[in-house]
C-alpha positions as CSV (number, residue, x, y, z in Angstrom):
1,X,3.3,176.4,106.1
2,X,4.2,175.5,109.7
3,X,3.8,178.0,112.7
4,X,5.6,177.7,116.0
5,X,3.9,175.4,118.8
6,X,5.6,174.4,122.5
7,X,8.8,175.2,120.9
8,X,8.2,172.4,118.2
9,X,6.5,173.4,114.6
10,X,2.9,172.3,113.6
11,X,1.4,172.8,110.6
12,X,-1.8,174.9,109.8
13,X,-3.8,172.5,110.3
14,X,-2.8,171.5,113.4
15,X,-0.7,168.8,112.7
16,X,2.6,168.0,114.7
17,X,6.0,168.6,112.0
18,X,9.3,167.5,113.3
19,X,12.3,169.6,112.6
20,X,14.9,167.9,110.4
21,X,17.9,167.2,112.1
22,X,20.5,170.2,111.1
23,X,24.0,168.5,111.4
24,X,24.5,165.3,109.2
25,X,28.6,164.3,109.7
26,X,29.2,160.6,109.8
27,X,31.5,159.1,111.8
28,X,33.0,156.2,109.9
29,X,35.9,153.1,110.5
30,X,38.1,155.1,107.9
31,X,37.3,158.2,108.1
32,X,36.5,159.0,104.9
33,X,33.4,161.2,105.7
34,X,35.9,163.9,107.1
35,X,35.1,162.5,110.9
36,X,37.5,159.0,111.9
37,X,36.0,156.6,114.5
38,X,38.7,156.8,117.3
39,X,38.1,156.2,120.8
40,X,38.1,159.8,123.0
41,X,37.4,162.0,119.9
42,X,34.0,162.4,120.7
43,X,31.7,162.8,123.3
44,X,28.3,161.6,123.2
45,X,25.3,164.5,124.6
46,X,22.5,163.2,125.7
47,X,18.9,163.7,127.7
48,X,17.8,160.7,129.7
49,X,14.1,162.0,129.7
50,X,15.0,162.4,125.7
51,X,13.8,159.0,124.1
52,X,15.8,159.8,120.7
53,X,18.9,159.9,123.2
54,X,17.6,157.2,124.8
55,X,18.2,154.9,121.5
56,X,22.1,155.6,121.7
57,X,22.7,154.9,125.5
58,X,21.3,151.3,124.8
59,X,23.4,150.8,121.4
60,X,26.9,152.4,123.4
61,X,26.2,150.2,126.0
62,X,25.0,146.9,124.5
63,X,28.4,147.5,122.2
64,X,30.6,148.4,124.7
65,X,31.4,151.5,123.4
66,X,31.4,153.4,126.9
67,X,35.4,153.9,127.1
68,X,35.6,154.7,123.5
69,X,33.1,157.5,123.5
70,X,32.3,159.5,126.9
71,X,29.1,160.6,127.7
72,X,27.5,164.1,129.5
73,X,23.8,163.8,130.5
74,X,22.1,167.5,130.3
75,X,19.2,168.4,133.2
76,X,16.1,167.3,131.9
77,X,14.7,170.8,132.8
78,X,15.5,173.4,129.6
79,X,15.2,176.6,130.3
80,X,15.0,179.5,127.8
81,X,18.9,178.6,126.4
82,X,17.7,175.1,126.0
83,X,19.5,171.8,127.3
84,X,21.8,172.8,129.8
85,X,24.8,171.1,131.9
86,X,23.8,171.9,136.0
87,X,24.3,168.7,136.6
88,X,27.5,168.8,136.5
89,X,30.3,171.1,139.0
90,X,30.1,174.5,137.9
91,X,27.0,174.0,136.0
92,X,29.6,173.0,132.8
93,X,30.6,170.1,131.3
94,X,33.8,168.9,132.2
95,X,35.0,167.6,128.9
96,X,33.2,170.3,126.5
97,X,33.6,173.0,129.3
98,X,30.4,174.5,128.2
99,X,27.2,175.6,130.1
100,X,25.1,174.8,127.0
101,X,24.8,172.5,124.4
102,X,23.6,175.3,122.5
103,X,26.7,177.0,122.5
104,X,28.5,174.0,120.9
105,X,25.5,174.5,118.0
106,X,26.8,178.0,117.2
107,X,30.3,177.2,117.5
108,X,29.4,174.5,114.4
109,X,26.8,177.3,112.6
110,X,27.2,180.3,113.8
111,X,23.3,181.0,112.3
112,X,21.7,178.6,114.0
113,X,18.0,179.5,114.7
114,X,16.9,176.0,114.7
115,X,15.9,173.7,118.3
116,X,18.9,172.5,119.9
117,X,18.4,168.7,120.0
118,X,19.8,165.7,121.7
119,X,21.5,163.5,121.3
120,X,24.3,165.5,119.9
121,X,27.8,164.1,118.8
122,X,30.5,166.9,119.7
123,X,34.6,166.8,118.0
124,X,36.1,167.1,121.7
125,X,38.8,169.3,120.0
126,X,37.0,171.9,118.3
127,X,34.3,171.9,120.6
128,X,31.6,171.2,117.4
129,X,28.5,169.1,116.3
130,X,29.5,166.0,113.9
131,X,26.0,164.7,113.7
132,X,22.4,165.6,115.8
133,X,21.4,162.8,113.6
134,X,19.8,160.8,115.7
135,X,18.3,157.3,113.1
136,X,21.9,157.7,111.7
137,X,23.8,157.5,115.0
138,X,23.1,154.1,116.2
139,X,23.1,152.6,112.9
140,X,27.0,154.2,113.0
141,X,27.7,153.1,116.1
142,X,26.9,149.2,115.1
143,X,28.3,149.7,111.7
144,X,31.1,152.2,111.7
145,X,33.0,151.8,115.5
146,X,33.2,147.6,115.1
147,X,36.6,147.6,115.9
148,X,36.0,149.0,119.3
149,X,33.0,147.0,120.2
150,X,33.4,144.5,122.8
151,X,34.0,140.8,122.0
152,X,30.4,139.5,122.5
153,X,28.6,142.9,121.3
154,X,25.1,141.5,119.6
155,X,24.6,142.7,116.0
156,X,22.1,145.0,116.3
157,X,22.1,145.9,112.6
158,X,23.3,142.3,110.3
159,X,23.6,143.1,106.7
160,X,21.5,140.1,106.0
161,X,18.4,141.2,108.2
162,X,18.9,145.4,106.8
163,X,16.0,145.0,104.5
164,X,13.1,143.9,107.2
165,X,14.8,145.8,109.7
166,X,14.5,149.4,107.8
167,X,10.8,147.9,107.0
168,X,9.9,147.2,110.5
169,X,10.7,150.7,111.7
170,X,9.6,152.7,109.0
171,X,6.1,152.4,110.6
172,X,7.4,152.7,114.1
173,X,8.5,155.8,113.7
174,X,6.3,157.2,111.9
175,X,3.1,155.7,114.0
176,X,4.4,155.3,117.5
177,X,8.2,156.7,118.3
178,X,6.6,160.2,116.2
179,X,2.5,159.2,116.2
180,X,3.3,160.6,120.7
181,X,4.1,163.2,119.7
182,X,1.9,163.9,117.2
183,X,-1.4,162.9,119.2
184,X,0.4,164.9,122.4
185,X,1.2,168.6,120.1
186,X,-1.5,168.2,117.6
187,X,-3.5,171.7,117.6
188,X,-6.3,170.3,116.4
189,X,-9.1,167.8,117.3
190,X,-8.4,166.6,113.7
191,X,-5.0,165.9,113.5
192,X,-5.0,164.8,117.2
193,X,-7.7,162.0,116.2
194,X,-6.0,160.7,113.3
195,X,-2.4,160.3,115.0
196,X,-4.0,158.7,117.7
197,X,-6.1,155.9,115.5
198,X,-2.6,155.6,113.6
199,X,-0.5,155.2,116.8
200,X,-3.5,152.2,118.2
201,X,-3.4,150.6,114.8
202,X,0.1,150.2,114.4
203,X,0.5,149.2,118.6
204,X,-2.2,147.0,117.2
205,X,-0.4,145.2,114.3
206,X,2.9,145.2,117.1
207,X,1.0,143.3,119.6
208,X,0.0,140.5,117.0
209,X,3.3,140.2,115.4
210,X,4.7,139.7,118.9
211,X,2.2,137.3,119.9
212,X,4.3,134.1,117.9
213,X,7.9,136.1,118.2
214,X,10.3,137.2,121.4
215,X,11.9,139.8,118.8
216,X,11.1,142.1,116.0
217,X,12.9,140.3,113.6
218,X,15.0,137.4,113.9
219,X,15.7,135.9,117.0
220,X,17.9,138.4,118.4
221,X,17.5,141.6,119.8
222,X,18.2,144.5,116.7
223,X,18.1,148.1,116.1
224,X,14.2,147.7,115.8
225,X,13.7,146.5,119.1
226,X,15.9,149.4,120.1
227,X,13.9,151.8,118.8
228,X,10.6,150.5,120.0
229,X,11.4,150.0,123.5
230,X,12.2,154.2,124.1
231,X,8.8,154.8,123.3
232,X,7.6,151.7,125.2
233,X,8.9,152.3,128.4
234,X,7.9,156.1,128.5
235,X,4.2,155.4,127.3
236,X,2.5,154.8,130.9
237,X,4.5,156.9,132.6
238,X,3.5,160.1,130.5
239,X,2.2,159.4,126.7
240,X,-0.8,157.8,127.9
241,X,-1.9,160.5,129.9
242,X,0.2,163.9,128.8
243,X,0.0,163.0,125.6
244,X,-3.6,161.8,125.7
245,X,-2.5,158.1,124.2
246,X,-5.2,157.2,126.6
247,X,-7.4,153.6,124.2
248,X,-4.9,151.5,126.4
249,X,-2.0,151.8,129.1
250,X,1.1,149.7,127.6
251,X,0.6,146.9,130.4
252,X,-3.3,146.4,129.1
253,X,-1.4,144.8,125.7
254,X,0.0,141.1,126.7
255,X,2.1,140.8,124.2
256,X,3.7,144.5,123.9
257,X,4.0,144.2,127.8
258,X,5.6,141.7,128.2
259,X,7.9,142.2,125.4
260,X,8.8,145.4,126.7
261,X,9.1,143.7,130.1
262,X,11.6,141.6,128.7
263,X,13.8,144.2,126.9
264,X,13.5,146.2,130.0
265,X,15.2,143.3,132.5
266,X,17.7,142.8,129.7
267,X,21.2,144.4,130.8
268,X,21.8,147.8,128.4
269,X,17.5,148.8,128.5
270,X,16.4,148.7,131.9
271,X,19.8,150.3,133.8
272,X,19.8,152.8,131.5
273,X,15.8,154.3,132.1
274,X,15.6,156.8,134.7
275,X,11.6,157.7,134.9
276,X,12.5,160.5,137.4
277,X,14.2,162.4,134.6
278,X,11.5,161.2,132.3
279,X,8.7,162.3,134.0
280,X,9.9,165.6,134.8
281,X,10.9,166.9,131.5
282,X,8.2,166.1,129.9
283,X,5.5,167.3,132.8
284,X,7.6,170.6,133.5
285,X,8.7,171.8,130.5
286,X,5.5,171.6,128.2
287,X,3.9,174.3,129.6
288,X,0.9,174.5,127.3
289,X,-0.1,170.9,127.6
290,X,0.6,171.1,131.8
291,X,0.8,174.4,133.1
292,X,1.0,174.0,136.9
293,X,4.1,171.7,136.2
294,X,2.6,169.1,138.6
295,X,4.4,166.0,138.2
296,X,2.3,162.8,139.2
297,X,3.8,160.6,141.4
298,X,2.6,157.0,139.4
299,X,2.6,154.6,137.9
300,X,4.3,152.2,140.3
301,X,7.5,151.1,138.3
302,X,7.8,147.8,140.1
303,X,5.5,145.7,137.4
304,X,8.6,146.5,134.9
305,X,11.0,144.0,137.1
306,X,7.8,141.2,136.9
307,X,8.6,137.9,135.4
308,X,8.4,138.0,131.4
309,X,7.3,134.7,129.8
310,X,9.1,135.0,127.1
311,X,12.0,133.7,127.2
């Protein structure tokens, strides 16, 4: 039984429960799934304060998929109607011509009660959702769009490294990318406490399995360090504090810092973080974890741009 919390869902016990993603179309080479991988079908929604987003800006740009699939970046303020295009002339989108991302949700289900989520995947034509499916999108966008990737694109997914890949993140996710969120919506000193020993433990076990390796796994960057870094990179600037992920800051771990350091200066990670965005979705629009909406001014993102080591 879940019951609704800061427009998320948490269980009665207090525990943090993510909402399953509602639109599961696959893009693929030959279309097959019902949805072809051709360059200006689609455009790519996403939240720059949104660290799920966040994982498909890096993989479109590392692969050079920017002229195949355009791009629209919501305000990282919702209001009531949820993500929403003011950024943009007129307050719409100039491809999707819509004020809402929302309304592209109910033009795919008309019955949609659900969250509207980023990032989204949107058939320019019809104006609907092909996939919210936010693990499966990047994984599609290595896999599926190869024939549009540019010449040197890194291979963020090799068949031959799938298997300790998928068992890197598994953990990830569940501990770190999800453990935030769970420590920072928690409704309960209980389930609070327990994602935040399972978030340190697994930053933990990260920080000595970095300590003798530049990567994840392999000696390349992959989808792992991908998915990683989006947490990384937003964990001083408003999971340690919002989200009370307070036993260390990110740059009090060596190894995780540094790491992170080096993704960061790493063209397709760093250009693509915008911490003003960051820090004011998160600090404006949960209201019941900050409700004046003050949004602090620190930390000082300069240390990010600080030589590495570890090269």
């Amino acid at each position: 039984m879940t019951t609704a919390q800061f427009g998320k869902e948490t269980s009665t016990r207090g525990e943090f429960v993510r909402q399953p993603n509602r639109f599961t179309g696959r893009i693929t080479a030959d279309g097959s799934s019902g949805w072809k991988a051709e360059p200006g079908r689609y455009r790519l929604v996403v939240s720059l304060a949104c660290p799920w987003a966040h994982r498909s800006i890096i993989v479109r740009r590392l692969l050079g998929l920017e002229d195949a699939i355009s791009f629209a970046v919501v305000d990282p303020i919702r209001d009531e109607k949820g993500w929403r295009f003011t950024l943009d002339p007129d307050d719409r989108d100039p491809v999707l011509k819509i004020r809402y991302l929302s309304e592209a949700y109910l033009a795919t289900d008309a019955g949609y009660a659900g969250r509207v989520t980023v990032p989204a995947i949107v058939d320019i034509e019809t104006g609907q959702v092909v996939t919210n499916d936010y693990p499966r999108i990047t994984l599609d966008l290595s896999a599926e769009w190869r024939a549009f990737h540019k010449l040197d694109a890194p291979e963020l997914y090799p068949e031959r490294l799938r298997a300790r890949i998928d068992e890197v993140v598994e953990p990830i996710f569940r501990n770190v990318n999800n453990g935030v969120y769970r420590c920072g919506f928690a409704t309960s000193q209980e389930a609070y406490e327990k994602a935040f020993r399972d978030l340190f433990a697994e930053l933990d076990r990260l920080e000595e399995r970095l300590a003798d390796q530049r990567y994840l796994v392999g000696d390349t960057i992959t989808e792992a360090d991908v998915r990683l870094f989006t947490t990384l990179v937003r964990f001083d600037a408003v999971y340690h504090g919002h989200f009370k992920c307070n036993r260390n800051k990110l740059t009090e771990l060596p190894n995780l810092w540094g790491y992170a350091r080096d993704l960061y200066q790493t063209p397709g990670f760093g250009d693509t973080v915008d911490f003003d965005h960051i820090k004011r979705h998160y600090y404006v629009t949960h209201h019941q974890i900050n409700p004046t909406g003050i949004v602090p001014l620190g930390p000082d993102p300069a240390g990010w741009d600080a030589p590495h080591g570890r090269g």
